[in-house]
SESE-484578 format. One record per residue: x, z, y of N, C-alpha, C in turn; residue in one letter. Coordinates in steps of 0.05 Angstrom, whole numbers, always signed. Atoms other than C-alpha are relative to their C-alpha. Layout:
<atoms>
      n.x      n.z      n.y     ca.x     ca.z     ca.y      c.x      c.z      c.y   aa
        X        Z        Y        X        Z        Y        X        Z        Y    a
...
</atoms>
This chain:
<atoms>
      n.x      n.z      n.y     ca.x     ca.z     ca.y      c.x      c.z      c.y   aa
      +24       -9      +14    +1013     -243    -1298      -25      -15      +10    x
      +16      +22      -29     +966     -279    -1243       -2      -25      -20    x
       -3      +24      +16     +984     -344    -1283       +3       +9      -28    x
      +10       +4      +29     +978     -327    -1349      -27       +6       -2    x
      +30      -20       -6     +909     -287    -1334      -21      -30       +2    x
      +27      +28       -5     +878     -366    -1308      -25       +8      +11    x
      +31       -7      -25     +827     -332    -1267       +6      +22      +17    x
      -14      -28      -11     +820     -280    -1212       -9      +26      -10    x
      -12      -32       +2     +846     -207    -1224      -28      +18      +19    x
      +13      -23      -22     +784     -171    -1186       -3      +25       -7    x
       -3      -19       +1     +782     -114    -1227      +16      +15      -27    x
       -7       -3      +15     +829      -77    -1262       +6      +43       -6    x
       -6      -19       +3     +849      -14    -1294      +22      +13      -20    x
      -36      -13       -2     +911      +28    -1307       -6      +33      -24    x
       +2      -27      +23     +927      +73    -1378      +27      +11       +4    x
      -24      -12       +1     +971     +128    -1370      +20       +0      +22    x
      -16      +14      -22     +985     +117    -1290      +20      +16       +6    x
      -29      -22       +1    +1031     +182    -1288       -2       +5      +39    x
       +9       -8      -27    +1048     +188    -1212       -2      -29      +20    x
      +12      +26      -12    +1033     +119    -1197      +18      -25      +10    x
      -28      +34      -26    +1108      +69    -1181      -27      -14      -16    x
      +15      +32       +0    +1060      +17    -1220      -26       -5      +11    x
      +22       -2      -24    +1002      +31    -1184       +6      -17      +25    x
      -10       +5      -25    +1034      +17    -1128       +5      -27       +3    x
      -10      +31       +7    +1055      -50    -1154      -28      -19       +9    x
      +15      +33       +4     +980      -84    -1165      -19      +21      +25    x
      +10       -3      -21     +951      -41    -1108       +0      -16      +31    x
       -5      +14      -27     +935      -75    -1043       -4      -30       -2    x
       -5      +37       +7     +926     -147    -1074      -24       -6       -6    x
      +23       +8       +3     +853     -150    -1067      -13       +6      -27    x
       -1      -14      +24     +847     -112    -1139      -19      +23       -3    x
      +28      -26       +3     +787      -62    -1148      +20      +20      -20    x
      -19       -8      +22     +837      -17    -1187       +1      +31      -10    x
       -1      -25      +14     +827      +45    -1229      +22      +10       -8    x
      -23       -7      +16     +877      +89    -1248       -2      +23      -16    x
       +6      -24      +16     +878     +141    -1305      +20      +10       -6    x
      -18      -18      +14     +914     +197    -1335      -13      +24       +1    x
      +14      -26      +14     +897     +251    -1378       +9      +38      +28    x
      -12      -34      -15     +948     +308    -1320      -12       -8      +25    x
       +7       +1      -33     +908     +327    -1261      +21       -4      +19    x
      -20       -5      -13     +976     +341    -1230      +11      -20      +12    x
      -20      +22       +4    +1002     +267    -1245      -17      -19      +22    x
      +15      +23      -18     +946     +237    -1200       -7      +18      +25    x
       +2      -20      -37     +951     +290    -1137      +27      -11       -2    x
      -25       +7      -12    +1019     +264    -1138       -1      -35       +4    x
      +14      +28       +6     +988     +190    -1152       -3       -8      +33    x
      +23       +1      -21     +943     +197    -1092       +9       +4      +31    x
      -17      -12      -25     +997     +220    -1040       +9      -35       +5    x
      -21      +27       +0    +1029     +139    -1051      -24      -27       +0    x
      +11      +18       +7     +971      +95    -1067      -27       -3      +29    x
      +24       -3      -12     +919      +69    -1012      -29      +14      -11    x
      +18      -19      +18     +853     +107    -1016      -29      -10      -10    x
      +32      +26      +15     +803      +49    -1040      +15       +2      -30    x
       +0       +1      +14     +839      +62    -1105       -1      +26      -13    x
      +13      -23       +9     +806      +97    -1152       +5      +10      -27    x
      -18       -9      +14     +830     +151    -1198      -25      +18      -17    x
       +6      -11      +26     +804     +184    -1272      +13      +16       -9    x
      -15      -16      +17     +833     +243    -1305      -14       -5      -33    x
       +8       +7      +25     +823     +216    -1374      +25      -14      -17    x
      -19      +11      +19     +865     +202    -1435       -9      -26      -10    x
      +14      +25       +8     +852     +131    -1466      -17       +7      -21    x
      +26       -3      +16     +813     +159    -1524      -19      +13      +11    x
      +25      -12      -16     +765     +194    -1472       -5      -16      +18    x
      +13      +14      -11     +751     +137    -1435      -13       -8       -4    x
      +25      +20      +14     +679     +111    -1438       -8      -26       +2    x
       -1      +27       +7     +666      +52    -1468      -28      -12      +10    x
      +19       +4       -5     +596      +40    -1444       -7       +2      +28    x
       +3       +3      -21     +607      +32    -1378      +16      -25      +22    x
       -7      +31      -16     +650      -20    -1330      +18      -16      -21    x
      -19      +13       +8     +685      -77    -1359      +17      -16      +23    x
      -23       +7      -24     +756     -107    -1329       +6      -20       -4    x
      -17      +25       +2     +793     -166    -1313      +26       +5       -6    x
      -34       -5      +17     +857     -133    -1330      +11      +32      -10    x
       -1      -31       +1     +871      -66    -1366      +40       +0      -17    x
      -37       -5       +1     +952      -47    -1367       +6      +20       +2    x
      -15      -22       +6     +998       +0    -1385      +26       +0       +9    x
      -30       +4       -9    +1069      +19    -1355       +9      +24      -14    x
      -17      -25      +12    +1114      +57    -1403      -19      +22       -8    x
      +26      -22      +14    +1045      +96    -1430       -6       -1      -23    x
      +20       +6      +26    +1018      +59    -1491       +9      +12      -20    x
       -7      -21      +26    +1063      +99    -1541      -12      +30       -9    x
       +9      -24       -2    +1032     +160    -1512      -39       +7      -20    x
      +44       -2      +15     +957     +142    -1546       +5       -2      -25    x
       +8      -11      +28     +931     +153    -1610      +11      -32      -10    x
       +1      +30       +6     +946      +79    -1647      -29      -12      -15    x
      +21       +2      +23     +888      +87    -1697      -28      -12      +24    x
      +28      +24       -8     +830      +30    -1672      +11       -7      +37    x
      -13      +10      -29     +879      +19    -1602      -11      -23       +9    x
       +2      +26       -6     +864      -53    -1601      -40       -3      +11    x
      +27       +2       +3     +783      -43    -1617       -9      +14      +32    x
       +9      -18      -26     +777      +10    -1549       +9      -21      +18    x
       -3      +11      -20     +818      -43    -1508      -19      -21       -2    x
      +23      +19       +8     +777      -98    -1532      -25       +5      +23    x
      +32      -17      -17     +714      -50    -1503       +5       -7      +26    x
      -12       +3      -20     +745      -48    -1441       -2      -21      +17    x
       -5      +28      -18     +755     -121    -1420      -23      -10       -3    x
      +11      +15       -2     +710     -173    -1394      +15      -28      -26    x
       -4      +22      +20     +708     -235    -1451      +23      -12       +7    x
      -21      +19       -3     +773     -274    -1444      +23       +9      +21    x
      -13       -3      -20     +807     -235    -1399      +30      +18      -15    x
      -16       +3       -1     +871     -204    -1401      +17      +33       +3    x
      -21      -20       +5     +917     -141    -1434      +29       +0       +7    x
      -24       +1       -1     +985     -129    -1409      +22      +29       -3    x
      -12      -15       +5    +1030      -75    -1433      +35       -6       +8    x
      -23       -8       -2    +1104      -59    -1409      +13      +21       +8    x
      -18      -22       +1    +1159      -23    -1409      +32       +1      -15    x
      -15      +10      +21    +1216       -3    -1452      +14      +24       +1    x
      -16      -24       +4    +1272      +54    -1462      +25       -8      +21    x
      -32       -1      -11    +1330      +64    -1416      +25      +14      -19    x
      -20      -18      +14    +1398      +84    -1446      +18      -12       +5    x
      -21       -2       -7    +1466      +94    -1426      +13      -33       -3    x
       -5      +34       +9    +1502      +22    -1413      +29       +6      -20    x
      -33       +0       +4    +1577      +51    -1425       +0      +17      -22    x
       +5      -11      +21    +1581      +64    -1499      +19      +27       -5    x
      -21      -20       -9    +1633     +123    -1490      -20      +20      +18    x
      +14      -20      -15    +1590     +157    -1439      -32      -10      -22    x
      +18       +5      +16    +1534     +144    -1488       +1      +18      -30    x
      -13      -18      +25    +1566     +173    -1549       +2      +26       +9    x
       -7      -25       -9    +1582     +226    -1503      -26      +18       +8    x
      +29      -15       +2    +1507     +237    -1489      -12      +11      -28    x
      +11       +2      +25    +1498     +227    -1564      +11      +24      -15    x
      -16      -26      +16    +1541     +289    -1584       -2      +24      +15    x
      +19      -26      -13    +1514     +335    -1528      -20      +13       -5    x
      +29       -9       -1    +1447     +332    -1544       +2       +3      -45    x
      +11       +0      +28    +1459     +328    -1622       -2      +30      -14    x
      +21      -22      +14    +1449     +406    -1637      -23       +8       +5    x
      +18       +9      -10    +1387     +393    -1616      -17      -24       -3    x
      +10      +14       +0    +1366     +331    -1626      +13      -25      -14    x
      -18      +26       +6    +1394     +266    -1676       -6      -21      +13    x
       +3      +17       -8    +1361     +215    -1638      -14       +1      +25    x
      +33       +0      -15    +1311     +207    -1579      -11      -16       +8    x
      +15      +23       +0    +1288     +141    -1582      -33       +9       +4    x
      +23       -5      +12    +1218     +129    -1594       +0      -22      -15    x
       +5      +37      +18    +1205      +86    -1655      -28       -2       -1    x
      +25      +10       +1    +1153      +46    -1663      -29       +0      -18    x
      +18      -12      +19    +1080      +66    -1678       -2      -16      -19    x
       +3      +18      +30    +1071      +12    -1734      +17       -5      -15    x
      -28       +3      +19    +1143      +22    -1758      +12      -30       -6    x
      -15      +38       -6    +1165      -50    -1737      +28       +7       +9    x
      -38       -1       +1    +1243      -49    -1741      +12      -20      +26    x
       -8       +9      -29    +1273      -50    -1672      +13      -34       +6    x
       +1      +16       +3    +1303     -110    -1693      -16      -40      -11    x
      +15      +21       +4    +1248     -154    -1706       -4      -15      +23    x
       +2      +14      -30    +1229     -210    -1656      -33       +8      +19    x
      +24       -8      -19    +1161     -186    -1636       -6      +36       -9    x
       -8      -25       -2    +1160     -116    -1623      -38      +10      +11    x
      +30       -8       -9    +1090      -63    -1615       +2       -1      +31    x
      +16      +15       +6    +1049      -73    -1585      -12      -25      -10    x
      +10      +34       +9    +1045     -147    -1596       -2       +3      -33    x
       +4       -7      +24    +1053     -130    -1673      -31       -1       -3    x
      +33       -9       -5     +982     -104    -1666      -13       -7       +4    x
      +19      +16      -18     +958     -144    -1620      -10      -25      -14    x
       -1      +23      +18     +978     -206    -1668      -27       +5      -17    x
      +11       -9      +23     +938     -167    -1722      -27       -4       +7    x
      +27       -5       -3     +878     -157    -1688      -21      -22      +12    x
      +14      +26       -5     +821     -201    -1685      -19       -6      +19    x
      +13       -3      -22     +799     -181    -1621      +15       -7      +28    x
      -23      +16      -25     +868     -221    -1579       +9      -19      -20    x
      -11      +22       +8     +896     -283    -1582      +22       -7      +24    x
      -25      +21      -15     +958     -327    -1546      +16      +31      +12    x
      -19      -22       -9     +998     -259    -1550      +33       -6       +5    x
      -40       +6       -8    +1069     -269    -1511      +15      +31       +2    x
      -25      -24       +0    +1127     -227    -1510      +23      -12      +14    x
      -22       +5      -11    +1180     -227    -1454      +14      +20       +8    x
      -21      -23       -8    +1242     -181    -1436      +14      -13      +20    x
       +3       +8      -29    +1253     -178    -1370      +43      +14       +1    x
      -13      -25       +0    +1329     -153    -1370      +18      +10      +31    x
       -8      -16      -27    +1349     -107    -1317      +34      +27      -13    x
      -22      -25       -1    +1417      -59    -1302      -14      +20      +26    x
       -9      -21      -17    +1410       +4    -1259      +20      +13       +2    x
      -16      -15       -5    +1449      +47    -1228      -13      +35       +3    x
      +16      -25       -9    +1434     +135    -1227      +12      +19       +8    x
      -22      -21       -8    +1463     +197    -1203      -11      +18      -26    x
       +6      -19      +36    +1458     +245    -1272      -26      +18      +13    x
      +32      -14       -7    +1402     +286    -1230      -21      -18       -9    x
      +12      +20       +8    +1371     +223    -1235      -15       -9      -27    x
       -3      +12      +33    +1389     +204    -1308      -22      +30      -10    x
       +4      -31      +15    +1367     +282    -1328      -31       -7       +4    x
      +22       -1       -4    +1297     +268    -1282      -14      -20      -28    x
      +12      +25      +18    +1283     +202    -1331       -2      +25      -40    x
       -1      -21      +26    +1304     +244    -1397      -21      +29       +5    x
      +17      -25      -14    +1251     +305    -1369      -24      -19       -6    x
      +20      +18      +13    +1199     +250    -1385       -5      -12      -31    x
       +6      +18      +32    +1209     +221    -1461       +3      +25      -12    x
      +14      -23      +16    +1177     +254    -1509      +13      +14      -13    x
      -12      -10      +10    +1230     +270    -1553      +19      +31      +13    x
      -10      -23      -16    +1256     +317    -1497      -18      +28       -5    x
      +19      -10      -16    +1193     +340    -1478      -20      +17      -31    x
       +9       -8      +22    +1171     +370    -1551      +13      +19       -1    x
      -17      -24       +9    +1235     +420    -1550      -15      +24      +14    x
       +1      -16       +2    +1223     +486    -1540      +15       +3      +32    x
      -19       +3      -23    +1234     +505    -1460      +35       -1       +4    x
      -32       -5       -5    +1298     +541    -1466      +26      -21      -16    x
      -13      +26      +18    +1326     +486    -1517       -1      -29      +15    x
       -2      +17      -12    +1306     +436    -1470      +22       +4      +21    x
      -17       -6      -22    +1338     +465    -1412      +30       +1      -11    x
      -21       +2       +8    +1404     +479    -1455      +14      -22       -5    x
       -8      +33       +6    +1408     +404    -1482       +3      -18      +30    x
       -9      +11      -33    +1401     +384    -1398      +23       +7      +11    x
      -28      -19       +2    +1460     +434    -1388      +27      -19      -14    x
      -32      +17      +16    +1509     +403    -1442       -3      -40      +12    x
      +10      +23       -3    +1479     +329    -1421      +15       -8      +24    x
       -4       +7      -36    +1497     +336    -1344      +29       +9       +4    x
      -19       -8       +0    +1562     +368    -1360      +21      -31      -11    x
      -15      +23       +9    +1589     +300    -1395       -5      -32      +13    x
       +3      +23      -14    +1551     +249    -1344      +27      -11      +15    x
      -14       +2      -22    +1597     +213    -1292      -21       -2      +20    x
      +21       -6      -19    +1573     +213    -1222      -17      -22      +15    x
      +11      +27       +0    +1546     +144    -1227       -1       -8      -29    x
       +3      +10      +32    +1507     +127    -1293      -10      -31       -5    x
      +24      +27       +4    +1496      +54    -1311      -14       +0      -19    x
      +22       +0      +23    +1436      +43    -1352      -12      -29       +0    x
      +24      +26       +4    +1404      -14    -1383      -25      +11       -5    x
      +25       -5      -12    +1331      -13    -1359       -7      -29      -10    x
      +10      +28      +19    +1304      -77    -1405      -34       +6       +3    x
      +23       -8       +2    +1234      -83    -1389      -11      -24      -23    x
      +16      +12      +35    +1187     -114    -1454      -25       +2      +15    x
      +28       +1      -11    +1122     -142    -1425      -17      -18      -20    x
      +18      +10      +16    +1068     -160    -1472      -27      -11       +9    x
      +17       +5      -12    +1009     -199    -1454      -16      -19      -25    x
      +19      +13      +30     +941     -214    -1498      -30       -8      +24    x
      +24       -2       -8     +874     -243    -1481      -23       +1      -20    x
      +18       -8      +23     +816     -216    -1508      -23      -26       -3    x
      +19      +14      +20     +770     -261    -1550      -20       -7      +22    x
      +35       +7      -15     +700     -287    -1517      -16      +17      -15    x
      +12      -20      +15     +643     -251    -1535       +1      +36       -9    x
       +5      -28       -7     +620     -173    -1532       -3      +10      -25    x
       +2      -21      +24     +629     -124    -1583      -23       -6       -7    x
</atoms>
């Protein structure tokens, strides 16, 4: 990121930091580094892991104000699906110093061993036919540039937008697998006791070692010259 960015990183800020593994990542590297999220909860648990020169926002990305600092790098880990999409590009835009530098990643985990996959897929199906998340601009999983970059392409406020997939295997213990599924949305919309029932049939068909492909999708834009 460092090298595509072509200048230094002094100050950046963080959408959707949750309890902070990516925090943790650009903390400590001489980084002035903000971090946000709309759950008080998610940044007292943030704040226990991250040195204490970095500094933390309870704010959703559409309540962040635009009339105040601009960054050298504003990023997202596994968050950006969570915001509104409607004028996304125009608020990050606000955000950055002239020519500097958006980076969004992430991606979906899911089952590697299609058998124990199917077998998740027929646990959770009175309950649920899918739990992906598709994509806010309805770009077909199979296309070669995937959202954000879609967007990003579109908008006339980034340019020299790349797209790389980083690919990774893990390994989980189904406590594990269950904690990750207790996070995506599609879970996290059911109805408690319907949630809890679909974790029930889910953890009953894991084995006691889940492999998962963990594919991370990193997108990177720089914004335009010139100030709103």
């Amino acid at each position: 990121m460092t090298e595509y960015a072509a200048r230094p990183l002094v100050t950046a800020l963080e959408i959707g930091a949750g309890t902070g593994k990516a925090t943790r990542v650009f903390a400590g590297h001489g980084i002035t580094l903000t971090a946000t999220d709309p759950d008080a909860a998610m940044l007292t648990e943030l704040r226990k892991h991250v040195p204490a020169d970095v500094r933390t926002a309870q704010a959703s990305f559409e309540d962040l104000p635009l009339d105040e600092e601009r960054y050298d790098l504003v990023y997202a880990a596994a968050a950006l699906h969570w915001i509104h999409p409607q004028d996304c590009c125009n608020r990050l835009a606000t955000l950055l110093n002239p020519a500097a530098t958006f980076a969004s990643f992430g991606g979906p985990l899911h089952v590697a061993d299609p058998r124990v996959e199917e077998a998740v897929r027929t646990a959770r199906s009175p309950f649920l036919e899918r739990d992906d998340i598709p994509s806010p601009d309805g770009t077909p999983p199979d296309d070669a540039m995937q959202w954000p970059g879609t967007e990003l392409h579109r908008s006339e406020w980034f340019t020299d937008v790349r797209q790389t997939v980083v690919h990774r295997r893990v390994t989980m213990s189904p406590h594990d697998c269950l904690g990750h599924l207790s996070t995506v949305s599609a879970y996290l919309v059911l109805p408690p006791a319907q949630r809890e029932e679909v974790f029930s049939r889910i953890e009953r068909v894991l084995p006691e070692r889940v492999e998962m492909v963990a594919d991370i999708t990193v997108h990177l834009a720089r914004r335009r010259g010139g100030r709103r």
